[in-house]
C-alpha positions in Angstrom: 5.1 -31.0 -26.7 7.7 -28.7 -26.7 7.2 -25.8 -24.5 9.2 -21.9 -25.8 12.0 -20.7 -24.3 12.1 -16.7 -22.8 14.9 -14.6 -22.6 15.0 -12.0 -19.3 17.1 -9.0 -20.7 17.7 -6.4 -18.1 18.0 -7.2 -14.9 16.7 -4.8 -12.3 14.0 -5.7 -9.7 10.9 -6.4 -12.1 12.5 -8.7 -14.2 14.2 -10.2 -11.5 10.8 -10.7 -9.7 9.2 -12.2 -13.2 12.1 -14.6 -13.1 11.4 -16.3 -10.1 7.9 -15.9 -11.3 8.1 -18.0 -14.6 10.6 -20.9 -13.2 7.8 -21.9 -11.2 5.1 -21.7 -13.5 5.9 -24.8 -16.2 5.4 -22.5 -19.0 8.6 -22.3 -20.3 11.5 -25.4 -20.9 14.3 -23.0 -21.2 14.8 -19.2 -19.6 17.9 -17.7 -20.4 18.9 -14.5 -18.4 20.7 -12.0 -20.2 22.9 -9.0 -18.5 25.9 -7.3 -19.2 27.3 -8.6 -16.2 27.5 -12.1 -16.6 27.9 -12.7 -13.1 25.2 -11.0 -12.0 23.0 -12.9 -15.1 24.5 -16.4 -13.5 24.0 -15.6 -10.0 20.3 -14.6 -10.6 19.3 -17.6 -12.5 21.2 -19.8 -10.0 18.7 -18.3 -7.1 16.3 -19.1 -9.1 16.9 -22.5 -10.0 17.6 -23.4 -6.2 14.2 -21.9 -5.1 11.8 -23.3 -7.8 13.8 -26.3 -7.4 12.7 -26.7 -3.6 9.3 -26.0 -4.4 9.4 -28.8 -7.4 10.0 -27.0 -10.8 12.7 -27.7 -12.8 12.8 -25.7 -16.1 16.3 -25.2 -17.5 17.3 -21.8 -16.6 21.5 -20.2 -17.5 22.8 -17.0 -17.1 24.6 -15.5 -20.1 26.0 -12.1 -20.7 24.5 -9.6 -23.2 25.1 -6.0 -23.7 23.2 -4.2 -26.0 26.3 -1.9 -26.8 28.2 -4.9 -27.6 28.5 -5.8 -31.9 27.9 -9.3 -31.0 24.2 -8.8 -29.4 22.4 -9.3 -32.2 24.5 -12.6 -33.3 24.0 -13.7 -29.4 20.7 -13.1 -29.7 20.2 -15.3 -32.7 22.3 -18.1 -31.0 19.4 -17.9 -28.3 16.3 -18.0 -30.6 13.9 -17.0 -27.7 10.5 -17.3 -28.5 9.8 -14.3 -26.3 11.9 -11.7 -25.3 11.0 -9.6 -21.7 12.8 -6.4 -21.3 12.2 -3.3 -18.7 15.4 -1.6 -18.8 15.9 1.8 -17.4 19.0 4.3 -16.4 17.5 4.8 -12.9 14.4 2.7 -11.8 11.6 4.3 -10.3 12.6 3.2 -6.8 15.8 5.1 -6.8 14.0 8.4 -8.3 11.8 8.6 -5.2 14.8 8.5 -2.9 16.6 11.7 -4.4 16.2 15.0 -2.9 16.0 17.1 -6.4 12.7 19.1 -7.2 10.6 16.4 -8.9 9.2 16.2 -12.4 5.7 14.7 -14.0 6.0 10.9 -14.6 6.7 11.3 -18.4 9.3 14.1 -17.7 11.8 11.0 -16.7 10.7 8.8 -19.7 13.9 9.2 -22.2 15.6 7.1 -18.8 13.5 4.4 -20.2 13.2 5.5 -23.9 17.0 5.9 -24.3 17.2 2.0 -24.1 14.5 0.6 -25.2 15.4 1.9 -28.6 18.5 0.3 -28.3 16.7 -2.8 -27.5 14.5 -1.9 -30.7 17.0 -1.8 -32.9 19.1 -4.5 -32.1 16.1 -6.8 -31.5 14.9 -5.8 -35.1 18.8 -6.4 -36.6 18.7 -10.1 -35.0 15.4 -10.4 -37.0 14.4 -13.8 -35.1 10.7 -13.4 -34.8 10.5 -13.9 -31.1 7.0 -11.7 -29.1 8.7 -8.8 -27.5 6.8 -7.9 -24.0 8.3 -4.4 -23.1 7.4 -3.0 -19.7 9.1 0.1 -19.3 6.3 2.3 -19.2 4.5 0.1 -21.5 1.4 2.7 -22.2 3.9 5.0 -23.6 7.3 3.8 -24.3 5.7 0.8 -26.7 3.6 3.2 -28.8 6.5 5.5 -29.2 8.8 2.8 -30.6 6.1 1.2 -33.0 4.7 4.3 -34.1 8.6 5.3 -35.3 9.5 1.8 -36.5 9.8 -1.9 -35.2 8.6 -2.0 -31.4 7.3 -4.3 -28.7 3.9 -6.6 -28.8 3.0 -5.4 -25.8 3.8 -4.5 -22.3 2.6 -6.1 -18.4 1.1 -4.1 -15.8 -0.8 -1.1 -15.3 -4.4 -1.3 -16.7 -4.1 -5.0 -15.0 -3.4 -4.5 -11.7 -6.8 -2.5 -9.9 -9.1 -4.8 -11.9 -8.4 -7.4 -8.4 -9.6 -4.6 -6.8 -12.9 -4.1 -8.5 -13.5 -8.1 -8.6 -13.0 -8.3 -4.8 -14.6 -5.3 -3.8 -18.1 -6.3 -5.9 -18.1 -9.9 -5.2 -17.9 -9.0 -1.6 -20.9 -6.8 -2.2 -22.9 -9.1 -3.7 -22.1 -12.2 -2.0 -20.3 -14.1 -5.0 -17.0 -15.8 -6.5 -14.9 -13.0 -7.5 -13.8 -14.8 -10.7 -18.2 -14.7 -11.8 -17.2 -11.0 -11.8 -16.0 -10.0 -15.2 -14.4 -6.4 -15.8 -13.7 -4.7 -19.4 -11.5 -1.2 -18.6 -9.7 1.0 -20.8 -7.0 3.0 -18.8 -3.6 4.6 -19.4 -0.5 4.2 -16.4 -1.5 7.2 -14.7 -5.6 5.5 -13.6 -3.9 2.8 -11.2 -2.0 5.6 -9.2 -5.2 7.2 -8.4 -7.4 3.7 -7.5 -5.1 1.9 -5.7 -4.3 4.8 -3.4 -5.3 4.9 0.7 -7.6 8.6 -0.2 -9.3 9.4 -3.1 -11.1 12.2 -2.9 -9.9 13.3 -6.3 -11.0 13.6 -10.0 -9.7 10.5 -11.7 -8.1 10.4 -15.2 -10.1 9.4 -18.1 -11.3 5.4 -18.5 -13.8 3.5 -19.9 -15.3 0.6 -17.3 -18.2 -1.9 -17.5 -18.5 -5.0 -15.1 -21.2 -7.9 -15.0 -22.2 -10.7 -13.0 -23.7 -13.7 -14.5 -24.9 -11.4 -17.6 -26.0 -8.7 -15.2 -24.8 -5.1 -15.6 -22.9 -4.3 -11.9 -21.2 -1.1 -13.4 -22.8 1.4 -11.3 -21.6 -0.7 -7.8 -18.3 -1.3 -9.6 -17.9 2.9 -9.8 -18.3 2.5 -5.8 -16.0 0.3 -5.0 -13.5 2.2 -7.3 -13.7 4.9 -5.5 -13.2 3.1 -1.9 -9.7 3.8 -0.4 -7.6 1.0 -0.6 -4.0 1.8 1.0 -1.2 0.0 -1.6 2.7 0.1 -1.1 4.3 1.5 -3.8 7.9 0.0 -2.7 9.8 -2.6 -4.2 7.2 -5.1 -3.2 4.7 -3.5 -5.7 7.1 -5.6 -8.8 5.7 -8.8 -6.9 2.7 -7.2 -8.5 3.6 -6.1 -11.4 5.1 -9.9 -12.2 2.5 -11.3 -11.3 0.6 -9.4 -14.1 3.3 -10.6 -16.5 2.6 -14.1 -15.6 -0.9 -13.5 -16.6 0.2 -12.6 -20.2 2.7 -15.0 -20.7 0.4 -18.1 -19.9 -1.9 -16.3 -22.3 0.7 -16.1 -25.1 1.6 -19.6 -24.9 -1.2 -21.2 -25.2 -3.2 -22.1 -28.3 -6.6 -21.2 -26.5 -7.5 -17.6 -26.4 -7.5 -15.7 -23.2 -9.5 -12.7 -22.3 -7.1 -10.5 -20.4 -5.8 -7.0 -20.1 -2.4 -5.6 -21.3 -0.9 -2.2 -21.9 0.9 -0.9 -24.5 -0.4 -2.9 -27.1 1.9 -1.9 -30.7 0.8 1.5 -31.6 -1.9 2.0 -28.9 -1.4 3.7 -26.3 -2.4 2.9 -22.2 -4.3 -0.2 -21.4 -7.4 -2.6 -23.5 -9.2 -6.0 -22.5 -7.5 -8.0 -25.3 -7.9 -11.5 -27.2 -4.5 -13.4 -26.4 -2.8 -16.6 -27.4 0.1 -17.7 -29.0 -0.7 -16.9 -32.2 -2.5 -13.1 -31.7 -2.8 -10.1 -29.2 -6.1 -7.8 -30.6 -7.8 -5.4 -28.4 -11.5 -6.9 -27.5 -13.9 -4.2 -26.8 -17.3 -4.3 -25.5 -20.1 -3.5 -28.4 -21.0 -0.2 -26.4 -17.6 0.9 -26.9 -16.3 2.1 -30.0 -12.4 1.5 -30.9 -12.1 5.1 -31.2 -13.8 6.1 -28.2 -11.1 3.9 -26.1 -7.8 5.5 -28.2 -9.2 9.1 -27.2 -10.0 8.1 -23.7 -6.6 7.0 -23.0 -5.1 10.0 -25.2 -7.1 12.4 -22.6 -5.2 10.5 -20.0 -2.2 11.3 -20.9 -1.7 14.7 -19.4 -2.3 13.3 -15.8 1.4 11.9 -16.6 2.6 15.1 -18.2 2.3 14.8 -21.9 -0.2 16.7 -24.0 -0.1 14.5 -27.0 1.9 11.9 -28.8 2.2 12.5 -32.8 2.0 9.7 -35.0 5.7 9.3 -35.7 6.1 9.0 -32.0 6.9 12.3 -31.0 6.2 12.8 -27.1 5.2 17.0 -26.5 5.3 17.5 -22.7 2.7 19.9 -20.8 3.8 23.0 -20.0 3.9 21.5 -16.0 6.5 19.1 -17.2 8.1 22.0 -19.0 8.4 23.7 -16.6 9.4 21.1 -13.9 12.4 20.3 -16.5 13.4 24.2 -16.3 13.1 24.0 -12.1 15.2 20.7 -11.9 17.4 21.5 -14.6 18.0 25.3 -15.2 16.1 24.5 -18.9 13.5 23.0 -20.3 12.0 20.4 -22.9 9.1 20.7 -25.5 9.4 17.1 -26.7 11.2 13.9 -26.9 11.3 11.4 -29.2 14.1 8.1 -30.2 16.7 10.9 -31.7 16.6 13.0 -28.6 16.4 10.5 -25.8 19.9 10.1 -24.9 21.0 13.6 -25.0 17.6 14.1 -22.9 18.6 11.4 -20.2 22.0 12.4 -20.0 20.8 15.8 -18.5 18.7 14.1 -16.1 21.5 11.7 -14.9 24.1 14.4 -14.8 21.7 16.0 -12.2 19.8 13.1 -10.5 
């Protein structure tokens, strides 16, 4: 059986860490790596090749160049005929924002550094019109919902609402003396929830979420509450994308196979933060417990929002920041922002860049 091929477009530290993820993990026969530099593509996937190699995997994996401001993406693009496409592009990574010395802004207040892109990535993904699952993980909870609320945009994004659920299934099975896989957790939460959990002190008001967690049909959502709120002490360095790929292995093994998988993703189409889903090759569709209603987990995760500075998104995808992030903008920039959407993004991260 023929197994797809996945193309690797931008290639900063996450993507670079899901690379040497997925050429050990005999899901894919082909993984192409795209950069504009195509030295930097080659030399990546040649790392790659040599360490999965040692351990025993041997997918096919080349380095090509590909730059989105290049006319011949979209034909490139074709000539690749991925079956999934992984992207996380941004103007300046999260790493490099908390080295700078400038007053800092909400979370969402750098988003157009991520949003200026991706919608590049949108429309010239759209323009090659080849079909291929789109996993986007800049700032999947927002970013995806922007770009498929104002035309084509990703399937979904890695991440987030996936990565303190390990948390919950250790802490509980260590409670009650069991297998942490008999433990199974359903949570709704936007970006901003993990920040909060997987933190060394919290002895604060968390942002919205929805949570329910059994044990061999046994409701175990009151202890679960508990061990969410034990302090657990998590480097948010560049290790933290070992994470974060890790996640994104987790949904690509559910997207290739045939056989649905109960996971969690964010930034599923138009929806924004995190949902337990139904995954497989053939369909991502948020999977809710009965108790929960679809509209109950949309608002929880729109009440979320403002914990990352935005006070709503509109349905065209229009971002309107808080009045914090406003006024952050104003501090770091000697003006401020109201909103941001595809049209504004550039103009919006140029400012940043030109002080950052």
């Amino acid at each position: 059986m023929t197994k797809p091929t996945i193309l690797i477009l931008s290639l900063g530290e996450l993507s670079t860490a899901l690379l040497e993820t997925v050429a050990r993990s005999s899901l894919f026969d082909r993984i192409v790596v795209g950069s504009r530099s195509e030295l930097k593509a080659v030399l990546r996937a040649n790392n790659a090749i040599i360490g999965a190699g040692i351990e025993g995997f041997y997918p096919k994996i080349e380095g090509v160049q590909l730059d989105v401001d290049d006319p011949s993406f979209s034909s490139d693009l074709r000539k690749i005929n991925p079956d999934m496409i992984f992207s996380a592009p941004s103007l300046m990574p999260w790493w490099k924002l908390d080295k700078t010395d400038k007053p800092s802004l909400p979370f969402a207040g750098y988003m157009s550094l991520h949003l200026a892109l991706m919608s590049k990535f949108r429309d010239r993904i759209d323009e090659a019109n080849i079909g291929a699952r789109w996993i986007g993980a800049s700032y999947p909870d927002v970013i995806n919902p922007v770009l498929s609320r104002s035309g084509f945009g990703p399937d979904c994004g890695i991440g987030n609402v996936q990565e303190p659920i390990p948390k919950l299934k250790a802490g509980v099975a260590c409670q009650l003396n069991c297998h942490p896989q008999d433990v199974v957790v359903h949570l709704v939460a936007q970006h901003a929830f993990e920040y909060y959990v997987l933190n060394g002190k919290i002895d604060q008001e968390l942002p919205p979420y929805l949570l329910k967690t059994t044990v061999n049909g046994q409701d175990q959502t009151a202890l679960a509450e508990r061990v969410l709120r034990v302090p657990f002490a998590f480097p948010y360095d560049l290790h933290f994308n070992r994470v974060t790929a890790s996640a994104g292995l987790v949904a690509l093994r559910a997207l290739c196979s045939s056989t649905i998988s109960d996971i969690h993703l964010p930034g599923i189409k138009q929806f924004v933060g995190g949902y337990p889903a139904k995954v497989s090759s053939s369909q991502i569709e948020i999977s809710l417990p009965p108790e929960w209603s679809l509209e109950q987990a949309i608002q929880t995760n729109n009440r979320s929002l403002e914990w990352d500075g935005i006070e709503l998104i509109e349905d065209d995808g229009t971002v309107f920041f808080t009045l914090e992030t406003q006024q952050a903008f104003h501090r770091l920039l000697g003006k401020s922002f109201e909103r941001l959407n595809v049209s504004n993004a550039a103009a919006q991260s140029r400012d940043l860049l030109a002080v950052l």
